[in-house]
N, C-alpha and C positions, 0 to 999 in steps of 0.2 A: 686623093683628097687633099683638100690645102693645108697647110699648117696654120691652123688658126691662134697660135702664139704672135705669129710674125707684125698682124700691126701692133701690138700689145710692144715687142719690141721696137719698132718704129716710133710709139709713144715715149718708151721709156727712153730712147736715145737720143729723140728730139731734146726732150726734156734736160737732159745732162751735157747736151752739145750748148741747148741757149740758154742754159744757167751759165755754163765755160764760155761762153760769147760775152754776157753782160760782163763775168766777173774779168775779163782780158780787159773788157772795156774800159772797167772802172779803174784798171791799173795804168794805162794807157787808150785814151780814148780818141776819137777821131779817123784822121786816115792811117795815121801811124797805128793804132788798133785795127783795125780792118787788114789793113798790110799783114799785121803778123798772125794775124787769125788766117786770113787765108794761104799764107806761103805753112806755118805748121798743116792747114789740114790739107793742102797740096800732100807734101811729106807723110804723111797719114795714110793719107787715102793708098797714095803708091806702096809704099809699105805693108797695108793690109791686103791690096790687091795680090800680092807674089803670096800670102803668107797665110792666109784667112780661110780657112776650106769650109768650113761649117756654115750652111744658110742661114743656121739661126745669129750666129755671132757676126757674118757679114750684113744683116737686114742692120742687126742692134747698130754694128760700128759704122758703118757704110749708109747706109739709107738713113739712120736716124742720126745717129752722134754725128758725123763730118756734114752731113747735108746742114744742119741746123747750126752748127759750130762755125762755118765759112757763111760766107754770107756777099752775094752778087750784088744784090741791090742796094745796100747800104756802100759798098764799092763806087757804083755809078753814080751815086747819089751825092756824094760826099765829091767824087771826081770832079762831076757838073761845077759842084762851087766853089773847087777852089782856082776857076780859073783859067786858062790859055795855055797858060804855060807849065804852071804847077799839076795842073790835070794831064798834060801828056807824061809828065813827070813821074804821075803814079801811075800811069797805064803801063808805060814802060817797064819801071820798079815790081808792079804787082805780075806785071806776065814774067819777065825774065827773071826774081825770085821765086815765083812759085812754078815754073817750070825745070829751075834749078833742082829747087828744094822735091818736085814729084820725083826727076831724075833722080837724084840722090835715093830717096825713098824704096823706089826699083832694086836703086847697086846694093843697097842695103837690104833689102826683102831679098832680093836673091842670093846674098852671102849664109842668111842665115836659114833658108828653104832647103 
């Protein structure tokens, strides 16, 4: 039988991921916001990937908090306008920090697993 908590927890982590999104924003807002939402919930995600065993607490952190906390389309969106040159600039920036920051994530989840 399903767990019928699990969307109840995809709700609630959505919820606490794009409350943490807006409030990143409003401290730093634009691509420089985007940027650092998405290389932490890189780091995040890898993190709880090694670490996380429980369905219910991987749906809440995983499916609901990081999904809703990073955010792709405001990425591309944001990338488009600023440009030729400044838009490869975060393509570049945003994959090789936040594939830093997953790897790291990993070396760290598995020191502490």
């Amino acid at each position: 039988m399903a767990d019928r908590l699990l969307p109840v927890l995809v709700a609630l982590g959505g919820f606490l991921g794009a409350t943490a999104r807006y409030l990143v924003g409003t401290v730093a807002g634009g691509p420089i916001g985007t940027l650092l939402v998405n290389v932490a919930g890189s780091f995040a995600l890898a993190l709880a990937v090694g670490n996380v065993r429980s369905t219910r607490l991987r749906t809440l952190l995983m499916t609901g908090l990081l999904s809703s906390f990073t955010t792709y389309s405001t990425f591309a969106v944001e990338t488009a306008s600023l440009g030729l040159e400044l838009g490869i600039a975060n393509v570049v920036a945003t994959y090789a920090l936040g594939f830093a920051a997953a790897f790291l994530g990993l070396l760290v989840g598995r020191r502490w697993a």
